[in-house]
N, C-alpha and C positions, 0 to 999 in steps of 0.2 A: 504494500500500500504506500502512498506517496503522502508527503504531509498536504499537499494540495487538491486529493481528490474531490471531486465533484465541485471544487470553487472554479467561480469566471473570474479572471484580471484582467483587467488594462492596462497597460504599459505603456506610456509616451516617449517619444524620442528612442523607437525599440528597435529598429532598422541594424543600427551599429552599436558598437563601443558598452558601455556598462548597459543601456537596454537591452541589446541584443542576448547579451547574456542571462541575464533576469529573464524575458523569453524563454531562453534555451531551459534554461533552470525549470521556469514554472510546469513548464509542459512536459520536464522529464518527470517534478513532482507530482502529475496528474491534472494540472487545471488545466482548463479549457481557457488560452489566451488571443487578447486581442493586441496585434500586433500595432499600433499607431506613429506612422510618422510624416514628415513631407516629401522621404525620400522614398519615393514610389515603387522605382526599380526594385531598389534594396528590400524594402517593408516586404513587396510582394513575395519577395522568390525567396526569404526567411519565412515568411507565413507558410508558404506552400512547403519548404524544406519539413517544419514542425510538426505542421498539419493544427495551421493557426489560421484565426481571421484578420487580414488587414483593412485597415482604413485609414483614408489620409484624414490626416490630423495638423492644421497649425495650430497648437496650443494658446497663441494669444487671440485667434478669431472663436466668439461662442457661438458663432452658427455652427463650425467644425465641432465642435462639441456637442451640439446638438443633435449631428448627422453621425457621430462618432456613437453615441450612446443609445441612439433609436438603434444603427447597425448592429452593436454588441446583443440587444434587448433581442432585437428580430432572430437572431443568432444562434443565442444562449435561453431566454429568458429571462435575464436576469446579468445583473455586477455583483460581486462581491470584494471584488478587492482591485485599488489603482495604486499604481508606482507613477507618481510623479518626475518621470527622470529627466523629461523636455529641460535641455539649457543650452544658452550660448556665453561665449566669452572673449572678452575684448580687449587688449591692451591697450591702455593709457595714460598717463598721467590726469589727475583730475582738471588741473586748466588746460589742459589741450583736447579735452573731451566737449564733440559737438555733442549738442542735445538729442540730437536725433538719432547716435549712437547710443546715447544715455537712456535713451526713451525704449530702445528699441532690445534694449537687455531686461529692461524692465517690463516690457510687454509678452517677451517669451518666459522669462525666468519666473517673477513674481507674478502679472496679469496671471501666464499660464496655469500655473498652481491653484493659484483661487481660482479661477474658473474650473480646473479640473474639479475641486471640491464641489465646486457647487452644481456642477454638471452630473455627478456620479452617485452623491452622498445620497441624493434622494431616491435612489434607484437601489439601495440596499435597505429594502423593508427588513429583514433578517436579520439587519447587523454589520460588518465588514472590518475591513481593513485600509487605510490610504496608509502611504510610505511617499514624503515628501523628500526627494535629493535635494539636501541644501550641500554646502561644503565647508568644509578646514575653515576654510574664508569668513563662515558664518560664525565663527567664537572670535576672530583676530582678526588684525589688520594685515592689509598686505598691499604692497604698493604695486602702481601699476593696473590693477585691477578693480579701481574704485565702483565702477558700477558694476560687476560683477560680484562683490564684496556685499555690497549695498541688498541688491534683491537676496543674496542668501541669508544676510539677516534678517529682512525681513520676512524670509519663507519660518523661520524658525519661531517671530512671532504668531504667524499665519499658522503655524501648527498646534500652539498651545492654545491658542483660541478654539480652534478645531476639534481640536481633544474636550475642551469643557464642554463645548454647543451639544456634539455629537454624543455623548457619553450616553445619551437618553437611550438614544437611538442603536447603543450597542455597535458603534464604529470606531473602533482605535487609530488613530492619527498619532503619528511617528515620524519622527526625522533622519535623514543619513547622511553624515557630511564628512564628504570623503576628501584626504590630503590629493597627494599627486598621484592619478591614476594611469594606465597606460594606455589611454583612448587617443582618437584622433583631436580630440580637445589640447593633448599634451604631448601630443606624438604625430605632427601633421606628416609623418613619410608613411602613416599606415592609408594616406590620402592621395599616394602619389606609385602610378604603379611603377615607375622607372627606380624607385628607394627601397632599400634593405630594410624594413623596418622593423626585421628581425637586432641588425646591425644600430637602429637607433635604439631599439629598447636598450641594448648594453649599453649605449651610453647614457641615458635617463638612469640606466641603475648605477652606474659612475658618479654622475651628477647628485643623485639623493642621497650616495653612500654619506655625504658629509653631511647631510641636512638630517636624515631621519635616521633615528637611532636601531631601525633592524635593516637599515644599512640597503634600500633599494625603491623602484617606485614601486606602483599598488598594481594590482591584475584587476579587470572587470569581472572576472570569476572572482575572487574575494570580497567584493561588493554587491554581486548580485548573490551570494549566502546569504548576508546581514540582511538582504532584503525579504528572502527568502523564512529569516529568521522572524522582523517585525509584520511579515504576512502569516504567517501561519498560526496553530493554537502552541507553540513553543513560547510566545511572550505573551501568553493570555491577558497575564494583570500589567501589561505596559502599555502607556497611552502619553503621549504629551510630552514626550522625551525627544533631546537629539543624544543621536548615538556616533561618535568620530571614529571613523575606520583609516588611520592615516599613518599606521609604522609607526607611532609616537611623535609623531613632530611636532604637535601640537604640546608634549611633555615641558618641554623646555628647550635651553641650548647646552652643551657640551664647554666646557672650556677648555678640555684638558684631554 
């Protein structure tokens, strides 16, 4: 038996990188997943690989949410459980950030999230599960990535509100906020098919060995467990938590 049987999920952003995985995961556990992303190509031929449902999804438009969760409904029946994983991320210093960059990290990342709430939540008369991807970024600062930083705070507020509202309702809202992962978010040769990106991951593990204390970057499989973990009945009584999956980087710094 699988810890997921008989549950429906939705996964955003599920095409590649840490959705993809969450995917792969949920449907080895038994659930019957809905693949969601804007990249089409990819979303489909992972759906079809799994023997999953796709549907495009821009997570900051709520019509696509709307066509997203009638599809799931016609489907399945029913939601039971969403992985908020939908994000982008932008390099900049904060004054040289136009707004419509600013705006436009905020409309995927934060828009997205709450709109997946409020698109999904009603559709688990039963009870459920959401799993919000905030990141490392949402406890700390980090330069460079001010509006990306920004929405993953506030997905973290966005959760523990979620967690109260919802509690009636028997839906646990959760957070994941992962350090350096080995996606194409942090690893753009996994984007490029002329790159080794076998050959960059060694050296993202080079690069972290000095930053994170077990010494390499994070796997998309290692995060989609933890997802795997605040989905399922293994954290029954957890609600309203962020959980950091980051090597310890977030522990401190080393001196010595």
């Amino acid at each position: 038996m699988g810890k997921l049987d008989g549950r429906v999920v939705l996964v955003t952003g599920a095409a590649r990188g840490q959705g993809e995985q969450e995917a792969r995961l949920f449907r080895q556990e038994g659930a019957e997943v809905v693949v969601a992303d804007v990249l089409d190509e990819q979303g489909e031929a992972l759906a079809k690989e799994i023997g999953a449902l796709y549907v495009h999804l821009d997570v900051s438009r709520e019509v696509d949410w709307q066509a997203a969760v009638t599809a799931a409904r016609d489907a399945y029946g029913r939601i039971d459980g969403l992985v908020n994983n939908a994000g982008i991320l932008r390099f900049n210093a904060l004054l040289d950030t136009p707004l419509d960059e600013f705006m436009r990290v905020v409309q995927v990342n934060q828009v997205g999230c709450f709109l997946g709430v409020k698109a999904v939540a009603p559709e688990m008369t039963g009870g459920g599960t959401i799993v919000n991807t905030a990141s490392y970024t949402a406890l700390t600062g980090m330069a460079a990535v001010g509006a990306y930083a920004a929405t993953k705070h506030a997905i973290l507020g966005l959760t523990r509100v979620a967690a109260l509202e919802l509690a009636g309702r028997r839906i646990r809202v959760n957070a994941m906020c992962p350090g350096a992962i080995d996606t194409a978010m942090s690893n753009p040769a996994q984007l490029d098919p002329a790159a080794d990106a076998e050959e960059a991951s060694k050296a993202l593990d080079g690069l972290y060995r000095k930053l994170v204390p077990l010494g390499r970057i994070g796997r998309p499989e290692e995060v989609a467990r933890l997802a795997l973990f605040l989905t399922s009945d293994d954290s029954s009584y957890i609600t309203g938590q962020p959980f950091v999956i980051d090597g310890g980087w977030l522990a401190g710094v080393a001196v010595v």
